[in-house]
C-alpha positions in Angstrom: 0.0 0.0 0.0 3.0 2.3 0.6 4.5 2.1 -3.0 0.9 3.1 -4.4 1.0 6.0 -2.0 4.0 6.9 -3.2 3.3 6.3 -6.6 0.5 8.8 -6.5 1.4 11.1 -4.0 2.9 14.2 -7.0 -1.0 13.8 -7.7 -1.8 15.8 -4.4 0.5 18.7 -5.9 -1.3 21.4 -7.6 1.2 20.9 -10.3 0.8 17.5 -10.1 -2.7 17.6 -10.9 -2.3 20.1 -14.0 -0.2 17.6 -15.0 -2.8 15.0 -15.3 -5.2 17.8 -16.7 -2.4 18.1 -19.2 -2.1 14.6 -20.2 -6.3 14.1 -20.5 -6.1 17.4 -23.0 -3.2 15.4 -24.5 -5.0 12.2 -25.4 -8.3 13.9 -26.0 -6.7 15.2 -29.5 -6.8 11.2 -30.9 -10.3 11.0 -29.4 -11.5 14.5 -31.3 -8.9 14.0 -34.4 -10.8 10.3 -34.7 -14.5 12.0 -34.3 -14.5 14.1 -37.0 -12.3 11.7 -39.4 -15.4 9.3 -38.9 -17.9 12.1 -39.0 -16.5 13.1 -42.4 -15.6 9.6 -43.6 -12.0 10.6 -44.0 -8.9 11.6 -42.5 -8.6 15.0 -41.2 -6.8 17.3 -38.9 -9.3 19.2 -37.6 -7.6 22.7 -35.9 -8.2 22.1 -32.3 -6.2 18.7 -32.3 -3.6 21.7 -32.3 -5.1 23.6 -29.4 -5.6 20.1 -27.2 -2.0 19.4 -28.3 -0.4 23.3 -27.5 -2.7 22.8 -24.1 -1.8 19.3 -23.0 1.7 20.0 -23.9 2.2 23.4 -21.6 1.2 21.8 -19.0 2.5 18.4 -19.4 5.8 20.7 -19.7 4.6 22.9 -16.1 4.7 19.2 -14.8 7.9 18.1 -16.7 9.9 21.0 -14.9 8.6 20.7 -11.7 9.2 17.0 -11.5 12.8 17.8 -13.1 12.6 15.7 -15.8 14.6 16.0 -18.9 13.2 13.6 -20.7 9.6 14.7 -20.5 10.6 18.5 -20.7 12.4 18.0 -23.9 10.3 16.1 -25.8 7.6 18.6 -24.6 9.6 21.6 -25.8 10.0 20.6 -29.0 6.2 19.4 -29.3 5.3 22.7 -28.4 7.0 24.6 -30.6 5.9 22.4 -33.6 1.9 23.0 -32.2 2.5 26.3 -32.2 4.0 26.4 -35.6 1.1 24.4 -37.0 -1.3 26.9 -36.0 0.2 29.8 -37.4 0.6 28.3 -40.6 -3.0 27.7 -40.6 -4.3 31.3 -39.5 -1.5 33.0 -41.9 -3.7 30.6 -44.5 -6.6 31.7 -43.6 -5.8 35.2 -43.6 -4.3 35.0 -47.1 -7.0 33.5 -48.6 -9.4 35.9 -46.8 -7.6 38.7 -48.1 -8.0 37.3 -51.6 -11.6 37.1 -51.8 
């Protein structure tokens, strides 16, 4: 009973808990990236996979520091940046072809 105590115990931790939060967002992107693929009967990237990812990431990230863990906190970073860089491609899209119409 002690090792599951222990186990769970960065839980209790605010940050532990936005952590958790974090990695719900962060599987919630499959769940609404597989929704609307079935709704429209064929693969598709709909743009809030990229906010759930940005999201889940930040604070899988918070969590990543505060537990000092490089591993986690690297591959975070870098997943972060690339969310981030997939939604401004999208609105600079989306601009341009609003200012062409």
């Amino acid at each position: 009973m002690n090792a599951l105590s222990t186990f769970f115990a960065p839980l209790m931790h605010p940050l532990g808990a936005l952590g958790l939060i974090g990695q719900c967002l962060f599987f919630s992107r499959f769940l609404l990236q597989w929704v609307v693929s079935e709704k429209r009967r064929e693969s598709t990237m709909p743009v809030g996979f990229w906010y759930l990812s940005l999201a889940g990431g930040v604070l899988v990230f918070s969590y990543a520091l505060w537990r000092r863990d490089p591993v986690i906190t690297l591959g975070q970073s870098v997943g972060i940046f690339v969310y981030t860089r997939n939604l401004v491609l999208i609105y600079r899209k989306r601009r341009a072809h609003a200012g062409s119409t």
